[in-house]
VEXDREN-2710 file (C-alpha; in Angstrom, 1 decimal):
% VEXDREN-2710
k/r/px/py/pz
1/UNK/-13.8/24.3/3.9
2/UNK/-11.5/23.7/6.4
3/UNK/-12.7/20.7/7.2
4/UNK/-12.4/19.5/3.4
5/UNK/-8.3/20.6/3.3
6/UNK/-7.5/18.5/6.2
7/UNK/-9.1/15.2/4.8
8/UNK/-7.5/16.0/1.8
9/UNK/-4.1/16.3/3.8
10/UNK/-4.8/13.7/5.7
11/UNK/-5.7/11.2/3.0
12/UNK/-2.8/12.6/1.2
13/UNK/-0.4/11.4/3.8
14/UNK/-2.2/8.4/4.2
15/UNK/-1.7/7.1/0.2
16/UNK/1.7/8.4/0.1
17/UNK/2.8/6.1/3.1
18/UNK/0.8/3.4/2.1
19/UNK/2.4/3.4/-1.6
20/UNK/6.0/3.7/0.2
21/UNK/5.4/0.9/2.7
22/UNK/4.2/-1.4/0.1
23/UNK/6.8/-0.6/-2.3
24/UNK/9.6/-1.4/0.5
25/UNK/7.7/-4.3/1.6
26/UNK/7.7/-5.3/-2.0
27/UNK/11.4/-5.2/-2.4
28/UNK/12.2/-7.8/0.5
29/UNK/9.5/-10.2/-0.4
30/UNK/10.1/-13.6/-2.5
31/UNK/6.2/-14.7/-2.3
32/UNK/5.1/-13.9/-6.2
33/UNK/1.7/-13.3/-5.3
34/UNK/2.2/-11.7/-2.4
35/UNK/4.5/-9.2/-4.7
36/UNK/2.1/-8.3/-6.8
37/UNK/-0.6/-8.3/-4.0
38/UNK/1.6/-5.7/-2.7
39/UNK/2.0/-3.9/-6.1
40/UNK/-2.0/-3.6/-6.2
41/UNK/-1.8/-2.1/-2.9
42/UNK/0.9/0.8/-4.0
43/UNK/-1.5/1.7/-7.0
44/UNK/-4.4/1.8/-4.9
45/UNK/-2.5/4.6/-2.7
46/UNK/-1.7/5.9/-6.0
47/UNK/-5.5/6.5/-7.0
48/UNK/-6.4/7.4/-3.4
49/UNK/-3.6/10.3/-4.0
50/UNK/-4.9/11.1/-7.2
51/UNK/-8.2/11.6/-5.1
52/UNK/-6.6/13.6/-2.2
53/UNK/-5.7/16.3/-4.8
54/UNK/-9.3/16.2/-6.3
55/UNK/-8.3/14.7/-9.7
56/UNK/-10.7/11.8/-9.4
57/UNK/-11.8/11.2/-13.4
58/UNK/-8.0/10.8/-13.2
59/UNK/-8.5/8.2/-10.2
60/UNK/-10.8/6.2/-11.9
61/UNK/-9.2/6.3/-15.5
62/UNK/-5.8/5.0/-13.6
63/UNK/-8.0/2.5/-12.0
64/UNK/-9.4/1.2/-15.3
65/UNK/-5.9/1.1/-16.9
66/UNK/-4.4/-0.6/-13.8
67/UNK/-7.0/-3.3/-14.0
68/UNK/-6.2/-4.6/-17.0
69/UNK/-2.2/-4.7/-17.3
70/UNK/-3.0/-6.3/-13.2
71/UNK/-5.0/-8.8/-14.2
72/UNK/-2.7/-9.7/-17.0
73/UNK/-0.2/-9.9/-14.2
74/UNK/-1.8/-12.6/-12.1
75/UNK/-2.6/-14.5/-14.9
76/UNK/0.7/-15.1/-15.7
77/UNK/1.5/-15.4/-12.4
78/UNK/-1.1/-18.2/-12.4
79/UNK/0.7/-19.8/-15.3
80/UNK/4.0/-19.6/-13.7
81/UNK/2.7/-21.0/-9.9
82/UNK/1.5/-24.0/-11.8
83/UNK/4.0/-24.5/-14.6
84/UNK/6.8/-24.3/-11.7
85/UNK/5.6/-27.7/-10.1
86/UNK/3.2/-25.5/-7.5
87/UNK/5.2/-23.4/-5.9
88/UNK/5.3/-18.9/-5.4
89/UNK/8.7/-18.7/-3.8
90/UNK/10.3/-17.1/-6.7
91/UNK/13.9/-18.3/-5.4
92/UNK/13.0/-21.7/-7.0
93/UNK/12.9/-20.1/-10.5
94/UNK/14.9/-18.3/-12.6
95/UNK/15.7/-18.8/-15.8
96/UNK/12.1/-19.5/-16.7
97/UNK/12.2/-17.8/-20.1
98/UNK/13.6/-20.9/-21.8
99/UNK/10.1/-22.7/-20.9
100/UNK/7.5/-19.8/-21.0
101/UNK/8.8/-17.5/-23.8
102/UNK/4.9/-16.4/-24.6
103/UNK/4.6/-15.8/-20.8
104/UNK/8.0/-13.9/-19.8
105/UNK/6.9/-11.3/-23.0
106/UNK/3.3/-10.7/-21.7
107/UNK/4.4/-10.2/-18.2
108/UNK/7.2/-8.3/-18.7
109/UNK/5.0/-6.2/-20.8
110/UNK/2.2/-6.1/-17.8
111/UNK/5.5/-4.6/-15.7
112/UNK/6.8/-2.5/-17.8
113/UNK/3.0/-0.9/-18.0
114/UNK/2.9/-1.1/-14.1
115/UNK/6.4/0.7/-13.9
116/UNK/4.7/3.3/-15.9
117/UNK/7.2/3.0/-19.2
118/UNK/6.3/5.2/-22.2
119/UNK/2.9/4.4/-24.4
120/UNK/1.7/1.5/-22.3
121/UNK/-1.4/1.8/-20.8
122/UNK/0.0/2.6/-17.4
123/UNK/1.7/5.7/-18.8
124/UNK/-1.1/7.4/-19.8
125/UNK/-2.4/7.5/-16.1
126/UNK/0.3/7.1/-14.0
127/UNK/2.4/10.3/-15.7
128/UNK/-0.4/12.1/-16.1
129/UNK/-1.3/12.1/-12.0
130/UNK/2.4/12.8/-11.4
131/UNK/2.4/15.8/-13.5
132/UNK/-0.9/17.0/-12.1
133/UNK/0.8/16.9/-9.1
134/UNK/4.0/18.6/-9.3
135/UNK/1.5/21.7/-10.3
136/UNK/0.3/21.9/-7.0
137/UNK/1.7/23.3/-4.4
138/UNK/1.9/20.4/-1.6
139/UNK/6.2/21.1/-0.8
140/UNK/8.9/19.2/-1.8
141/UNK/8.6/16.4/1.0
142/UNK/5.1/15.4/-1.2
143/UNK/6.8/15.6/-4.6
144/UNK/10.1/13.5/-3.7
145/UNK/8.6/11.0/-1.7
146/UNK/5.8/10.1/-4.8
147/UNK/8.7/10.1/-7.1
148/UNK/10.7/7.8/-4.4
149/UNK/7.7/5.7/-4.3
150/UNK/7.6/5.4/-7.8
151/UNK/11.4/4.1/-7.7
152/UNK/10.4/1.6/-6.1
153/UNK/7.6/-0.1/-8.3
154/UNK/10.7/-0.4/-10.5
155/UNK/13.0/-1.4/-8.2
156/UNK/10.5/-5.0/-7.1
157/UNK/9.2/-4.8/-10.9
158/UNK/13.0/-5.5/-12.0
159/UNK/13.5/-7.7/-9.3
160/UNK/10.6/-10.0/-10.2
161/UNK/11.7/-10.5/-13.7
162/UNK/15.2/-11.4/-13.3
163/UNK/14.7/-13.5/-10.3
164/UNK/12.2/-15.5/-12.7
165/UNK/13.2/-15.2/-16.0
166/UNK/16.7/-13.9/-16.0
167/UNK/18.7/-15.0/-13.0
168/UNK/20.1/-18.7/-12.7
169/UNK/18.2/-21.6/-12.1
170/UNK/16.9/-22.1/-8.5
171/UNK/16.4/-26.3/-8.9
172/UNK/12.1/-25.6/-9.1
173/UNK/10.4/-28.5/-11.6
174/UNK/9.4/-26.8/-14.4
175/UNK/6.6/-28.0/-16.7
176/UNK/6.7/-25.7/-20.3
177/UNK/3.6/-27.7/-21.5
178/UNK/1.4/-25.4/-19.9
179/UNK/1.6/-23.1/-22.6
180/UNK/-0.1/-25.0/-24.9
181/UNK/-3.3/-25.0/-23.5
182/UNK/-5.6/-21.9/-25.0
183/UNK/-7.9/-21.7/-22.1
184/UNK/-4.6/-20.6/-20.5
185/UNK/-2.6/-18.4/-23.4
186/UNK/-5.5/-17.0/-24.7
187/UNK/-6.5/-14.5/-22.0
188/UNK/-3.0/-13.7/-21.6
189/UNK/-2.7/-12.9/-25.3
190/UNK/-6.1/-10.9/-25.2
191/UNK/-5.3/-9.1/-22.0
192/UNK/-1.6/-8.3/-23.5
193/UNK/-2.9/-6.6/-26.9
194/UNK/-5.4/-4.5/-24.1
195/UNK/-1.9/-3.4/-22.3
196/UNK/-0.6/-2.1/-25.8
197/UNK/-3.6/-0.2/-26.8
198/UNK/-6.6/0.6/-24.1
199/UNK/-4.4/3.6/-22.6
200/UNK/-4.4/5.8/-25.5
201/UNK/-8.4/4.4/-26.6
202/UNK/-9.4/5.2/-22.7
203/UNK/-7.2/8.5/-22.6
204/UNK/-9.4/9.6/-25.5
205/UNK/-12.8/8.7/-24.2
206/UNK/-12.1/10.0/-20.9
207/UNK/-10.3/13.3/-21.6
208/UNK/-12.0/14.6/-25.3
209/UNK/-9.9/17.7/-24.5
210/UNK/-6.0/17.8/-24.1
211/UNK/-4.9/18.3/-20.8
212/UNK/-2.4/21.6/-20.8
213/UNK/0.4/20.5/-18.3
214/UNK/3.2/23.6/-17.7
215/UNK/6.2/22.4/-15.4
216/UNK/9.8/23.3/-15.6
217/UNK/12.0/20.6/-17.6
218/UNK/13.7/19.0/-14.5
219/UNK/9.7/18.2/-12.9
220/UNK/9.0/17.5/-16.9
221/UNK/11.4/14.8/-17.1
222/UNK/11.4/13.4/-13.4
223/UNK/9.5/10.6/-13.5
224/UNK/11.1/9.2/-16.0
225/UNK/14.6/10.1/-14.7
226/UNK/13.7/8.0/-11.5
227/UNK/12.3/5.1/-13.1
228/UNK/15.6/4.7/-15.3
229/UNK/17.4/5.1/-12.5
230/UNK/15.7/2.9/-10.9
231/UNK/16.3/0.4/-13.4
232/UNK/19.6/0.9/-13.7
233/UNK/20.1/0.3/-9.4
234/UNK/18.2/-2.8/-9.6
235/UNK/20.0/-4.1/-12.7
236/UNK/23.7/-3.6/-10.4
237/UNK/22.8/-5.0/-7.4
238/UNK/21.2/-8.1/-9.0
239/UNK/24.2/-8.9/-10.6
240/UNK/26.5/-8.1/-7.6
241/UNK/24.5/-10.7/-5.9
242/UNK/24.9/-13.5/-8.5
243/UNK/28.5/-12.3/-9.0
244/UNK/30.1/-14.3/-6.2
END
């Protein structure tokens, strides 16, 4: 038994600094697929958490969720890399809306699900592990460094978008013809309409009974506090940087 708490303290630890390295990591990094590389590696600390408190249906349902609004993600990063004349250094785009409108919707709708934003399919898991949580007991360091960690999803999240679709144009070729090829939109569309609806559909299969959650309203509403928040940061200091 004692043997069992300390792994479980120990992998505990582990996920919790693995999610806050990658997220700061994240931040700081202009590679596109080395961002969301790194974004895959803060939700795998997020299900290895989810396992160090012994919620591990919950692991794997976050793990099911994750894959789909991910894969979404590197799809239309794949559209994006070769669109922008072959190159991930997301410096050299902005303003990429104008050409990919069908893209900037389906992967700002893949991060909004990453971030964890209300009914999308990351929601569903991602809330529903932090909750779990806050009911145990594991001290106030645990609880405000996952809620720091989730921050920062939103913080490199925010900063992907409006350094590729919103921010001025970085002098990148751009080639908007890629988006008329269906081998290319079509798995984006089908994976989008999955984002929208499989957290709900999988919520159901994999929890038949509702999950009784009793917090106090400031733990009730944190997550979501942090991730506007969040937002809200991000939003400021990219436009004090684009300001001068």
């Amino acid at each position: 038994f004692i043997l069992g708490e300390t792994c479980s303290a120990l992998l505990l630890f582990i996920s919790i600094m693995t999610m806050f390295m990658s997220g700061v990591v994240a931040i700081f990094e202009y590679d596109l697929k080395k961002i969301i590389a790194l974004s895959t590696l803060s939700q795998l600390g997020m299900m290895m958490f989810s396992i160090s408190l012994g919620l591990y249906e919950l692991a794997f349902f976050h793990l099911l969720t994750h894959a789909l609004f991910k894969a979404l993600l590197f799809l239309c990063a794949g559209i994006l890399i070769h669109g922008a004349g072959n190159t991930q250094d997301i410096r050299s785009f902005g303003g990429l809306s104008l050409n990919f409108p069908l893209v900037t919707v389906c992967m700002n709708l893949a991060n909004l699900s990453l971030c964890g934003v209300p009914f999308l399919a990351g929601f569903y898991s991602k809330d529903l592990i932090v909750e779990l949580a806050c009911q145990y007991s594991w001290g106030i360091f645990v609880l405000l460094t996952m809620f720091i960690c989730l921050s920062l999803t939103v913080l490199y999240s925010v900063r992907l978008t409006y350094l590729s679709f919103v921010g001025p144009y970085g002098g990148g070729t751009s080639i908007s013809v890629c988006e008329s090829g269906y081998s290319l939109v079509g798995p984006v569309v089908i994976l989008s309409f999955t984002s929208l609806v499989s957290g709900p559909i999988l919520s159901w299969l994999n929890f038949p009974a509702p999950v009784l959650i009793f917090l106090p309203v400031f733990l009730k509403w944190g997550a979501l506090f942090f991730v506007g928040v969040s937002l809200l940061v991000m939003l400021s200091l990219q436009g004090l940087t684009y300001s001068y």
